[in-house]
C-alpha positions as CSV (number, residue, x, y, z in Angstrom):
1,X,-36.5,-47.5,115.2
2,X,-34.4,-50.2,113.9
3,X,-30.3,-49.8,114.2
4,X,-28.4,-50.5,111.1
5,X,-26.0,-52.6,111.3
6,X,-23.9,-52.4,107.8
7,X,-20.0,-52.5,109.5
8,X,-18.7,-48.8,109.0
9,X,-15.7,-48.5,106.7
10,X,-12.4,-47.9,108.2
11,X,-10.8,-44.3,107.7
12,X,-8.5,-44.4,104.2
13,X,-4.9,-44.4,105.2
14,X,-2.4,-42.5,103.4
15,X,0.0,-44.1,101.5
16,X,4.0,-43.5,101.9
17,X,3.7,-42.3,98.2
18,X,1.1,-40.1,98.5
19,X,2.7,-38.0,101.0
20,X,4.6,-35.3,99.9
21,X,8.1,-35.6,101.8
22,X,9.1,-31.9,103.1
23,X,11.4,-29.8,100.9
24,X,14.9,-29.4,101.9
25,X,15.8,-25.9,103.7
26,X,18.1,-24.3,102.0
27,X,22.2,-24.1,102.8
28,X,22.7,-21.5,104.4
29,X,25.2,-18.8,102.6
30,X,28.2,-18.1,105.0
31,X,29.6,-14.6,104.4
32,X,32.6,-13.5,105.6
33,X,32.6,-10.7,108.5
34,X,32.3,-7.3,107.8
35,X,34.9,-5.1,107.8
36,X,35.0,-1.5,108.4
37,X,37.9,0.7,106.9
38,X,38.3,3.6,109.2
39,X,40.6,6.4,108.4
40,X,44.2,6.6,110.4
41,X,42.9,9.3,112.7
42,X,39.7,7.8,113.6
43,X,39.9,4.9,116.5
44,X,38.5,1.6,117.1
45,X,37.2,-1.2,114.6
46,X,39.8,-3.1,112.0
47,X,41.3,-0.2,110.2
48,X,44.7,1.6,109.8
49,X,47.1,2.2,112.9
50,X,46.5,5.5,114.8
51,X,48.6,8.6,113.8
52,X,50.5,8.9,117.4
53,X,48.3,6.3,119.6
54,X,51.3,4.0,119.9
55,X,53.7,6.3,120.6
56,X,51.8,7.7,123.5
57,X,50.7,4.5,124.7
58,X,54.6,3.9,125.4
59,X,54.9,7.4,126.9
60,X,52.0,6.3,129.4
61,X,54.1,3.2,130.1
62,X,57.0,5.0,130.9
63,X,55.5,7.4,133.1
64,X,53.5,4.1,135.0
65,X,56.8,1.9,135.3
66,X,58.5,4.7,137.1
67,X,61.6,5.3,134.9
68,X,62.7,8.2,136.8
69,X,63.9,8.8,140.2
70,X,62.3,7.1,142.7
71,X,61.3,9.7,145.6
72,X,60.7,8.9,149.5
73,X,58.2,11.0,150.7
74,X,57.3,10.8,154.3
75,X,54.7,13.0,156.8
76,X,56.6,13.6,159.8
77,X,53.5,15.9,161.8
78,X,49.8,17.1,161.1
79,X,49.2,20.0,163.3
80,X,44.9,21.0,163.2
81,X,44.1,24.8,163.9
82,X,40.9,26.1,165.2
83,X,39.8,29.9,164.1
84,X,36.6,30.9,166.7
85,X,34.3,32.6,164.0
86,X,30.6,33.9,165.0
87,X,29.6,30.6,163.5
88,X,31.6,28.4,165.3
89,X,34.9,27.3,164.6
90,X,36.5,27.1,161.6
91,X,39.5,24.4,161.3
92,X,42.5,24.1,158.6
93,X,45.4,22.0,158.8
94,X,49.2,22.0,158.5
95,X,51.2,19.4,157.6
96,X,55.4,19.0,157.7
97,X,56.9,17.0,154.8
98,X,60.3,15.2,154.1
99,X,61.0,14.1,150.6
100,X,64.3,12.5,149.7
101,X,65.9,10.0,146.7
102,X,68.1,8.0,150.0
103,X,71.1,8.9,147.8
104,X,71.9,12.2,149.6
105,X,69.2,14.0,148.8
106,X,66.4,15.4,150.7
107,X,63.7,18.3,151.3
108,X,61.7,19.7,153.9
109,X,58.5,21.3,153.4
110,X,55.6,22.9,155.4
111,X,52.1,23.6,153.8
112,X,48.7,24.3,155.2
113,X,44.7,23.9,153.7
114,X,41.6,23.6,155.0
115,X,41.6,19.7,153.9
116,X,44.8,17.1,155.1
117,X,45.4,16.0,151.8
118,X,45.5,19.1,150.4
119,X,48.1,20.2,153.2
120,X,50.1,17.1,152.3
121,X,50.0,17.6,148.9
122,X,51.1,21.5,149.7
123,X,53.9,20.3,152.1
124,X,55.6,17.6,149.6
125,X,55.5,19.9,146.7
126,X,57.4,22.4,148.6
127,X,59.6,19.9,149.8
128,X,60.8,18.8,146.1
129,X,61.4,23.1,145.7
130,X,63.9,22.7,149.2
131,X,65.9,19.5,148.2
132,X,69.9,19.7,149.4
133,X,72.7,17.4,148.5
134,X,74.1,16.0,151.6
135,X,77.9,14.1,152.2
136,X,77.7,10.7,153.2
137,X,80.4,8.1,153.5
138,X,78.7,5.0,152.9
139,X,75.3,4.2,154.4
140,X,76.5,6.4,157.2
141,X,77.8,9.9,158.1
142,X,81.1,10.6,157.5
143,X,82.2,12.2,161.5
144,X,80.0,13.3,164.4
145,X,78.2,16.5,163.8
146,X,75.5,19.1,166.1
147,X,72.8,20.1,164.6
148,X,70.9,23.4,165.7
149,X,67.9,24.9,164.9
150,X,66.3,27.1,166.7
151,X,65.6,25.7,170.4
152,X,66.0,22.0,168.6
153,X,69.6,20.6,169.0
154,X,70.6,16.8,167.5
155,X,74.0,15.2,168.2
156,X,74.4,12.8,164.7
157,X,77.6,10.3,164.8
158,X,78.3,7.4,162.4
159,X,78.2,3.6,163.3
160,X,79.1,0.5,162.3
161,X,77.7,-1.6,159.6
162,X,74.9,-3.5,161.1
163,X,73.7,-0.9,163.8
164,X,70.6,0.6,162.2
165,X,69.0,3.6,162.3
166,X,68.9,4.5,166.1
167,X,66.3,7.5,165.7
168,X,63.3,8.4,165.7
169,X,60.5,10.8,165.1
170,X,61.3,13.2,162.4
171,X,65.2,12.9,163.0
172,X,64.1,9.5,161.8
173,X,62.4,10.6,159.0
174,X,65.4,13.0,157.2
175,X,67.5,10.3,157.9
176,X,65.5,7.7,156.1
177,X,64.7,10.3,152.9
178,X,68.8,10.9,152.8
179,X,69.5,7.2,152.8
180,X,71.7,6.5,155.9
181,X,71.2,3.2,157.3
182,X,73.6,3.3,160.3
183,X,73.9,6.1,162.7
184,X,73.1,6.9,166.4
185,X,71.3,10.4,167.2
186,X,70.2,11.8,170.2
187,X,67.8,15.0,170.6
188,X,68.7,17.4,173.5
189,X,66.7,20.6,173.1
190,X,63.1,21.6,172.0
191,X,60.4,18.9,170.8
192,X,59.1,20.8,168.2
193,X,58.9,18.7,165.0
194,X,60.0,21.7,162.8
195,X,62.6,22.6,165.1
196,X,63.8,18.7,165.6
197,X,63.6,18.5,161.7
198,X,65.5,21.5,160.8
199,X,68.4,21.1,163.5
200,X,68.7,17.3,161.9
201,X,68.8,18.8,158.3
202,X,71.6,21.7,159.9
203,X,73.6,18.9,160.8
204,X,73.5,16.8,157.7
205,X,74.6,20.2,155.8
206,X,77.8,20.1,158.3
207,X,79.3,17.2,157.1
208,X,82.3,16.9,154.7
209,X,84.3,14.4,153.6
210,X,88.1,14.0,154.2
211,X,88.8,14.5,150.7
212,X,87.2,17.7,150.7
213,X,89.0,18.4,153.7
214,X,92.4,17.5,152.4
215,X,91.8,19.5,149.2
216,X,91.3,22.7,151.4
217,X,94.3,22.7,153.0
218,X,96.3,21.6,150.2
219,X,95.2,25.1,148.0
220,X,95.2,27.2,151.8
């Protein structure tokens, strides 16, 4: 079968005019935020101030800043008792407190739990019920004083500027929660911490200053 061989036409091409250019999107609209106007007692969003919210928010500041007296609280012994039950044993704790502002005041206080924090927590509570005002002369003690408290005895006497706190173990700690810097002490009786740490309180009690001394016998 013969071929034809008329030259096949070449596919029309669209002209630039005949094609439709693309219509323009349209701008888009820009709206402003919205805004939600919520009553003074409700919270959140853009609208009025809170009734009190401010005012408590300073309270909270206060309170975080630590505006009021600044406490030392210190955990001179944990002491861990064991009851023999049918089960087993059965443990609780004890712990022996000192709390103090090292301004010439200072607590001592003894609590027990069946948890250590919770006998800590018992313990420095009680010692902020206990707190004594003490006579100091300085950053020391004002004369040599004995403490006694039970089988506990502490010999206190005042140093020089520059000596430290030559103590240790609870004497140490009452010392440190009172806020005397220099002082020599020596313990002589029972090791007991609540004996050691009573008879060093006894003797902080003791001490008075020559002014009160001279008042006395001025009006004897």
């Amino acid at each position: 079968m013969p071929m034809s061989t008329e030259p096949t036409s070449a596919p029309e091409t669209a002209t630039p005019a005949a094609v439709a250019a693309p219509a323009a999107a349209p701008a888009r609209e820009e709206r402003a935020p919205r805004q939600f106007n919520r009553g003074p007692n409700r919270g959140g969003g853009g609208g009025g101030p809170r009734r009190d919210g401010g005012q408590r928010r300073d309270n909270r500041d206060k309170k975080e800043q630590g505006d009021g007296p600044t406490m030392i609280e210190k955990v001179v012994f944990i002491n861990r008792c064991a009851k023999v039950v049918k089960g087993g044993r059965r443990f609780s704790f004890s712990a022996l407190a000192v709390v103090g502002d090292g301004k010439g005041k200072v607590g001592i206080g003894y609590g027990k739990a069946n948890e250590v924090p919770d006998a800590i927590k018992k313990g420095t509570a009680n010692a902020h019920k206990h707190l004594v005002n003490v006579k100091l002369k300085g950053d020391t003690i004002p004369h040599d004083v004995l403490g006694v408290y039970d089988g506990g005895r502490v010999m206190l006497k005042p140093a020089s500027p520059g000596t430290g706190l030559i103590a240790g173990g609870g004497v140490r700690a009452v010392l440190e929660a009172a806020g005397v810097k220099n002082i020599l002490t020596k313990s002589m009786g029972s090791s007991n911490h609540i004996a050691v740490v009573h008879a060093t309180l006894n003797g902080l009690l003791q001490l008075r200053l020559a002014e009160t001394i001279a008042n006395v016998r001025k009006t004897s």
